[in-house]
C-alpha positions in Angstrom: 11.6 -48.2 -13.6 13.8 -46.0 -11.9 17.3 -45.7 -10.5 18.1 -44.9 -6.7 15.6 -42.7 -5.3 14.8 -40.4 -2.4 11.1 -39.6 -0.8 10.6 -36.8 1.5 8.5 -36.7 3.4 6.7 -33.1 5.4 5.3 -34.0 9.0 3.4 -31.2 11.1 4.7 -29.7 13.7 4.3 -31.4 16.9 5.0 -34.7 15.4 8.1 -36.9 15.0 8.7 -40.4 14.0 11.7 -42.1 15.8 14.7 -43.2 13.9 14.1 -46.7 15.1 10.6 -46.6 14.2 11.7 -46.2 10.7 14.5 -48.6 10.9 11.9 -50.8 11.7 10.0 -50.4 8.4 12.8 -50.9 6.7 13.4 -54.0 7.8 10.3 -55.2 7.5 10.5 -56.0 3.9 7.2 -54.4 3.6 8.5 -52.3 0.4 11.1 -54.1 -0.7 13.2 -51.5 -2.7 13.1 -49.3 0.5 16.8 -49.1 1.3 17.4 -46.7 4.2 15.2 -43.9 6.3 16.6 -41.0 8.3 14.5 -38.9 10.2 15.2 -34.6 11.1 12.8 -32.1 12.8 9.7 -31.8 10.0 10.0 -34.6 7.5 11.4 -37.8 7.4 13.5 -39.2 4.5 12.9 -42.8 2.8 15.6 -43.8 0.4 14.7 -46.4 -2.5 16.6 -48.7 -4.2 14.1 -47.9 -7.0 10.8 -47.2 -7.9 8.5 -49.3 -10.5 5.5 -47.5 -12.3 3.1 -49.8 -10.9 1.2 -47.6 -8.1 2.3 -48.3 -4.6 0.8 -47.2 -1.3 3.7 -46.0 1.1 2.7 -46.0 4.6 4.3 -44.3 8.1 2.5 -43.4 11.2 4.4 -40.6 13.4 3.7 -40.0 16.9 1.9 -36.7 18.5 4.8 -35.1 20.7 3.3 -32.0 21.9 -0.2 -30.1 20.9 -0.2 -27.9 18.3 -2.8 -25.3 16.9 -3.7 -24.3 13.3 -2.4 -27.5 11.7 -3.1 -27.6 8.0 -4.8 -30.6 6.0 -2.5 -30.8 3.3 1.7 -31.6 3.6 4.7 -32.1 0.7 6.2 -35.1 -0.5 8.9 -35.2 -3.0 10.2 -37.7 -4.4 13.6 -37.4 -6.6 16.4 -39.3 -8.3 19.1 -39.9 -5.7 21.9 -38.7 -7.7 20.2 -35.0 -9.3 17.7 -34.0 -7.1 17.6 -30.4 -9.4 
């Protein structure tokens, strides 16, 4: 298991999820170590209490904004210890 925790997360361009969106999820108790979420123009930020090494699906849906062209298939995630990101 791990200690505190961060995942980023990359969203195409276009898109955004609202902060209260993710404030929502957090509440939710739907993944129970999720702590805290912030969102910022491109990825949105999902801050763990911890993380176990049992698989777990992670789940977010963002909203279309405006039309964009040439979108890729593939975005980042990184997921880091919240005190040395390095």
């Amino acid at each position: 298991m791990s200690g505190a925790a961060v995942l980023e997360v990359e969203i195409p361009t276009g898109y955004h999820l609202l902060e209260s969106e993710a404030t929502k999820i957090v509440q939710s108790g739907v993944h129970p170590t999720l702590q805290d979420a912030r969102t910022i123009e491109g990825k949105t930020i999902w801050f763990f209490d911890h993380i176990t090494s049992e698989w777990t699906c992670f789940n977010h849906t963002v909203q279309r904004w405006f039309p964009v062209a040439n979108m890729t298939l593939y975005r980042q995630a990184f997921l880091y210890d919240a005190f040395a990101r390095g």
